[in-house]
C-alpha positions as CSV (number, residue, x, y, z in Angstrom):
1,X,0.0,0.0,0.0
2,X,1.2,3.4,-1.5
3,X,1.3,6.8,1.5
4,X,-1.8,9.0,1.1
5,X,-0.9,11.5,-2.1
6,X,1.1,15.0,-0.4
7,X,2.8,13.0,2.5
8,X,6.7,11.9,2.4
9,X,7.4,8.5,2.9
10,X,10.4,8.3,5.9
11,X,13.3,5.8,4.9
12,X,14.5,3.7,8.2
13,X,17.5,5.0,9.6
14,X,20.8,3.9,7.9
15,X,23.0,1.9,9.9
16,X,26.9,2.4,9.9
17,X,28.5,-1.1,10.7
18,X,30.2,-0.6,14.0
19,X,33.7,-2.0,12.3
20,X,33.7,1.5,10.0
21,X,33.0,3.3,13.5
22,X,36.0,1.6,15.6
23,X,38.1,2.1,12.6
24,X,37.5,5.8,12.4
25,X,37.8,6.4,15.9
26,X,41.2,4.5,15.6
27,X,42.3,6.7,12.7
28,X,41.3,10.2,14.9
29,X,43.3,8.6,17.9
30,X,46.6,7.7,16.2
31,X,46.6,11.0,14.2
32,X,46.2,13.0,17.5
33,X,48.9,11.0,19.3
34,X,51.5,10.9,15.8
35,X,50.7,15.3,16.3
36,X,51.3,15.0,20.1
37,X,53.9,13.0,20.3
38,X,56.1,15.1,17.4
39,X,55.2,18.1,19.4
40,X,56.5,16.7,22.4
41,X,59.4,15.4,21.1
42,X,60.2,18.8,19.3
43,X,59.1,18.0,16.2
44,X,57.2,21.6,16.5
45,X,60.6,23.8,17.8
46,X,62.9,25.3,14.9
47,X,66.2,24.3,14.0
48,X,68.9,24.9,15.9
49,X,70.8,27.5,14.0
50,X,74.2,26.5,14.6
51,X,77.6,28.6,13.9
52,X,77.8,30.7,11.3
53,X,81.0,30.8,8.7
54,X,79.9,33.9,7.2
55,X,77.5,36.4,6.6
56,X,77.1,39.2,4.1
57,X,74.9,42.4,4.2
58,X,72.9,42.8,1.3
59,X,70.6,45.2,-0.8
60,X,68.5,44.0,-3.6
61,X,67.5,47.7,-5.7
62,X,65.1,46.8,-8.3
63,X,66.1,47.9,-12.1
64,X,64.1,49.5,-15.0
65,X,62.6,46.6,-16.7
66,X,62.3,44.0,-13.7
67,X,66.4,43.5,-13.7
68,X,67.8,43.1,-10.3
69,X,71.3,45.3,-9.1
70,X,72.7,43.4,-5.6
71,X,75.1,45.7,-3.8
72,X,76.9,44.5,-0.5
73,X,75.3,47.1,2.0
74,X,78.7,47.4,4.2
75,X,80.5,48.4,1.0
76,X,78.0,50.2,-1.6
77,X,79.6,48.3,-3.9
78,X,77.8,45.9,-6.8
79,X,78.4,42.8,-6.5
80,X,75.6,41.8,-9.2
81,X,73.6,42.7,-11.5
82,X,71.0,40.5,-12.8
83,X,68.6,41.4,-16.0
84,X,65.2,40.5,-16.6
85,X,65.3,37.4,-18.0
86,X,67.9,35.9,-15.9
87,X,67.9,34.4,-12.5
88,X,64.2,33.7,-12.1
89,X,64.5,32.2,-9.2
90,X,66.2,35.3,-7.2
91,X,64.0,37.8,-8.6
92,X,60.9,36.3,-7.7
93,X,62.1,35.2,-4.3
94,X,63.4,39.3,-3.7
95,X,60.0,40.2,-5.3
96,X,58.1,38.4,-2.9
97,X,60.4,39.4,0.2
98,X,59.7,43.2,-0.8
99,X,55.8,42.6,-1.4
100,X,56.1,41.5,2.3
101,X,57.9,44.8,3.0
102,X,55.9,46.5,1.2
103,X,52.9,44.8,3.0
104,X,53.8,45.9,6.8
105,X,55.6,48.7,6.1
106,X,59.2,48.1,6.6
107,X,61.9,50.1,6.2
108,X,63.5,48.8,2.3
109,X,66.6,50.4,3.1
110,X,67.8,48.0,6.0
111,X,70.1,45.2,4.0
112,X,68.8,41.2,4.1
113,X,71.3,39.0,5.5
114,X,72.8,36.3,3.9
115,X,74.6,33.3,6.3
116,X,76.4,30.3,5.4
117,X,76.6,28.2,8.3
118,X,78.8,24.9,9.3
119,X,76.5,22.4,8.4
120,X,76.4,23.9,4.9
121,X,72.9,25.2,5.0
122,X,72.0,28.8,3.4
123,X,69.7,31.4,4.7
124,X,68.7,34.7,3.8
125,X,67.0,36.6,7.0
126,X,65.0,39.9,6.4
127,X,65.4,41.7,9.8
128,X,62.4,44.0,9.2
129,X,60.2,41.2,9.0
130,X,61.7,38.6,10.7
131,X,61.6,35.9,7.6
132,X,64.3,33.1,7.0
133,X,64.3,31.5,4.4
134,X,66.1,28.1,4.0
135,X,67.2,28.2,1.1
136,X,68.3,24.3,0.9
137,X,64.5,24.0,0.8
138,X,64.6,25.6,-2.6
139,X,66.5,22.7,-4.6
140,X,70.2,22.7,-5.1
141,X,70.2,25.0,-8.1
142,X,68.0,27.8,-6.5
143,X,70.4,27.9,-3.5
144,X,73.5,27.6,-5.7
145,X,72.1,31.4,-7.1
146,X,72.0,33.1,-3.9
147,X,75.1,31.0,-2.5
148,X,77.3,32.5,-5.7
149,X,76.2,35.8,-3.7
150,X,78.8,34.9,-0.8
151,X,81.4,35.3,-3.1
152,X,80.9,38.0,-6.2
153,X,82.3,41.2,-5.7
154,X,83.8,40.0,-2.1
155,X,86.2,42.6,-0.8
């Protein structure tokens, strides 16, 4: 026998098999102990950042064009400069650090650092923000571009 025309027929409740339920609350338990037990164990701190071998003072002055002039900020003098269809990957990574600049504010006249430290990693720090970048994180190549920095137009 057919419901009286207008009214909704209700459908039984479905049923979730209590093995999918156990399983999912396992899942949700081991995630929450995996994230609790890498914060715990400092999974969740930053790197140490170890001794540095070097660092160099440096200011990135945009060109006409979208080229690039690096000058060692303790010297004034150029140690690069880069035109506008070379070096991708530094442009865009010194466009993006000045968008942030830009962005809060910051004073584009205080140099970025750039460190090489013992256990060969790379980082370039803006001090008016307070970004590092690892630059290891960046592939091999990409770091080799800012890690030729450490040593054109040294003193």
């Amino acid at each position: 026998m057919s419901p009286p025309a207008g009214t909704r027929q209700l459908l039984p409740d479905p049923v979730v098999p209590r093995g999918v339920l156990v399983g999912a609350a396992l899942l949700v338990g081991f995630t929450i102990g995996c994230a609790l037990l890498g914060h715990l164990g400092g999974a969740a701190r930053p790197l140490p950042t170890g001794i540095a071998l070097q660092t160099r003072a440096l200011r990135f002055l945009p060109r006409d064009g979208g080229g690039l002039l690096i000058a060692d900020a303790a010297t004034g003098a150029t140690v690069r400069t880069i035109g506008a269809s070379d070096d991708g990957f530094l442009r865009t990574v010194m466009q993006g650090l000045d968008t942030l600049r830009a962005r809060v504010g910051a004073d584009v006249a205080i140099p970025f650092q750039l460190t090489a430290w013992r256990d060969r990693r790379l980082t370039l720090d803006d001090p008016t923000t307070g970004t590092r970048l690892e630059l290891e994180a960046f592939g091999p190549t990409n770091e080799a571009a800012f890690a030729r920095l450490m040593q054109e137009g040294a003193r």
